[in-house]
C-alpha positions as CSV (number, residue, x, y, z in Angstrom):
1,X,0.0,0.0,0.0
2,X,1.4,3.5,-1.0
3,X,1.8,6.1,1.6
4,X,-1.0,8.4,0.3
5,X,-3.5,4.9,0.5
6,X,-2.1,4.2,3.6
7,X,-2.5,7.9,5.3
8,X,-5.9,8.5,3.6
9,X,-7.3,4.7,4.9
10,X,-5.7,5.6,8.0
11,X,-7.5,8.8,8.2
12,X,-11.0,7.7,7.1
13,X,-10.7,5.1,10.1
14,X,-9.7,7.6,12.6
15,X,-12.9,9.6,11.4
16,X,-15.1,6.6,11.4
17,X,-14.0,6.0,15.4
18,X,-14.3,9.3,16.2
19,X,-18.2,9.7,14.8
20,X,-19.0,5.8,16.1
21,X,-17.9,6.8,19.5
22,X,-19.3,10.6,19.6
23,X,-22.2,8.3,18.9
24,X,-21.8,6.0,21.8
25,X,-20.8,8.9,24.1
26,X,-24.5,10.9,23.7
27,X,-26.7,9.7,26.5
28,X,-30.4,9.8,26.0
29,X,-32.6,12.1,28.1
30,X,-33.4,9.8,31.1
31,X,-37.6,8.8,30.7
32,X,-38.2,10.9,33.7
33,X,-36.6,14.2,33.1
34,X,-39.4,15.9,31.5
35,X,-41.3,14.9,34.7
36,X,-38.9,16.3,36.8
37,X,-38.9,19.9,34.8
38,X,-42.7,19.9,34.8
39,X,-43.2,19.1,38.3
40,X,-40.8,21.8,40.0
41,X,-42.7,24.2,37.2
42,X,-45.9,23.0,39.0
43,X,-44.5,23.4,42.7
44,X,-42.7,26.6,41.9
45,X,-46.2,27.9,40.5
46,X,-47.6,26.6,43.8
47,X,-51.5,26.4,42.4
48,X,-53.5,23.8,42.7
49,X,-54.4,24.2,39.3
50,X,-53.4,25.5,36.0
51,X,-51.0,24.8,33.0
52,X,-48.4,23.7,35.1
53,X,-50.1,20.9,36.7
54,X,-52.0,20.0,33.6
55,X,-47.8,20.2,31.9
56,X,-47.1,18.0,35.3
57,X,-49.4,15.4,34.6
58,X,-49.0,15.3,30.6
59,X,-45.2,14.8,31.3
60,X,-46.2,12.2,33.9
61,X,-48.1,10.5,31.5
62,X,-45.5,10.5,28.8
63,X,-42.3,8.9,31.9
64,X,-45.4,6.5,32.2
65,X,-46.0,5.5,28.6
66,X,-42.0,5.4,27.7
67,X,-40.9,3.6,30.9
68,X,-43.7,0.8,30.3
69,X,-41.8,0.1,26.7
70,X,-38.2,-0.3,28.0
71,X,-37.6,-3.8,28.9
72,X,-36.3,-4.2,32.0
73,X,-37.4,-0.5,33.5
74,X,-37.8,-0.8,37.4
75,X,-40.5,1.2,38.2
76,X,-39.9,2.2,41.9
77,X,-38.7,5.6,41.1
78,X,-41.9,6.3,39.5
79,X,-44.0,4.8,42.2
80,X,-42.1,7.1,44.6
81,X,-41.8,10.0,42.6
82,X,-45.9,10.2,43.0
83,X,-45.8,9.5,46.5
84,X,-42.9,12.7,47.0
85,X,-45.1,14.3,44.3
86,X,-49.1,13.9,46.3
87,X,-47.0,14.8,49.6
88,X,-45.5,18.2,48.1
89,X,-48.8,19.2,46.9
90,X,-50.6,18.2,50.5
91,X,-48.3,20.3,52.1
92,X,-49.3,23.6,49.3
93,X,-52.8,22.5,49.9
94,X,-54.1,21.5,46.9
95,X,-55.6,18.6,48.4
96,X,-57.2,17.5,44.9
97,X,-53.7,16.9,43.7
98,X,-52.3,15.6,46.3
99,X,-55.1,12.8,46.3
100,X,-55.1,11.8,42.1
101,X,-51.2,11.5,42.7
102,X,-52.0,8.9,45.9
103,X,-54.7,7.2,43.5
104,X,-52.6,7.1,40.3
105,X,-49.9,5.4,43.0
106,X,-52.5,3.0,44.2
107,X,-54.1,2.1,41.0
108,X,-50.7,1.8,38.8
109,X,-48.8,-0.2,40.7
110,X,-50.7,-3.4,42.1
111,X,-47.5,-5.9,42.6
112,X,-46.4,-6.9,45.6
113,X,-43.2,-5.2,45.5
114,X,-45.4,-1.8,46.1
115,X,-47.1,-2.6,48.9
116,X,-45.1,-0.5,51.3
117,X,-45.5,2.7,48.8
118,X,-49.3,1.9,48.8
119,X,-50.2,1.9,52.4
120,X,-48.4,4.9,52.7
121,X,-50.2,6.4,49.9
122,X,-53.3,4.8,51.6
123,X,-52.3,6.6,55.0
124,X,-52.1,9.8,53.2
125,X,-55.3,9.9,51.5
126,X,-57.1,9.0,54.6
127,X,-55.3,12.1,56.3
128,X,-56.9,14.5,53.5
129,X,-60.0,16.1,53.6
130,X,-62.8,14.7,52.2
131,X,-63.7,15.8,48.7
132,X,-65.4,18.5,47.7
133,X,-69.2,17.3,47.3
134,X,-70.7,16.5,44.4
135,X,-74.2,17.6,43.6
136,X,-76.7,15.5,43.6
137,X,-74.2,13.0,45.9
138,X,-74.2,12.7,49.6
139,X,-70.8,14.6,51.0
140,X,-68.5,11.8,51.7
141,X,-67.0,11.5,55.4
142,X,-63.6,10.1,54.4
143,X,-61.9,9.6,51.1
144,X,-62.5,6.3,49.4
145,X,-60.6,3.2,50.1
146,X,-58.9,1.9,47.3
């Protein structure tokens, strides 16, 4: 092989390294960072109610939809992250928040590995107030058991 093969091969290798490992080296957004963003927007705004929350629970929903597709995804830190998240929003009073995050715990995570994350979602929903009535339906006394 002449020199100038031998420099340009040499070269085009050293580029193809360089792009293959620039390749390896980007690291995806983690599934829960848009979460994350959206919920300290949400706390920062500290309503009950609002874009931000509604932005809170879209990005939820999208962590949720993404994380159920990766194989292998252990979903603790999402069971947790809506425990933290129904227990920041008790403590800024929006009770109505604070109770659909306890649900969506309940309700989205059934196995038995959760069960400790439940009951204390469980324990905070009965500490709530009741809902706000619905009319036409008797005022409940406590929040419903799930």
């Amino acid at each position: 092989m002449s020199g100038t093969k031998a420099s340009v091969l040499a070269a085009a290798t050293t580029a193809a390294c360089f792009l293959a490992l620039g390749g390896c080296a980007q690291v995806s957004q983690a599934p829960d960072s848009d979460y994350r963003q959206a919920l300290e927007k949400a706390l920062t705004a500290g309503q009950c109610d609002g874009d931000a929350v509604r932005d809170m629970w879209s990005a939820y929903g999208r962590w949720y939809g993404v994380a159920s597709s990766i194989a292998g995804y252990w979903k603790s830190d999402e069971a947790a992250a809506l425990l933290r998240q129904g227990d920041r929003f008790r403590i800024l009073n929006c009770t109505e928040v604070a109770r659909a995050s306890y649900q969506t715990l309940i309700r989205r995570f059934p196995e038995d590995g959760f069960a400790p994350l439940r009951e204390a979602a469980r324990a905070s929903l009965r500490s709530l107030p009741p809902p706000p009535a619905v009319p036409g339906q008797p005022t409940p006394v406590r929040p419903a058991e799930i």
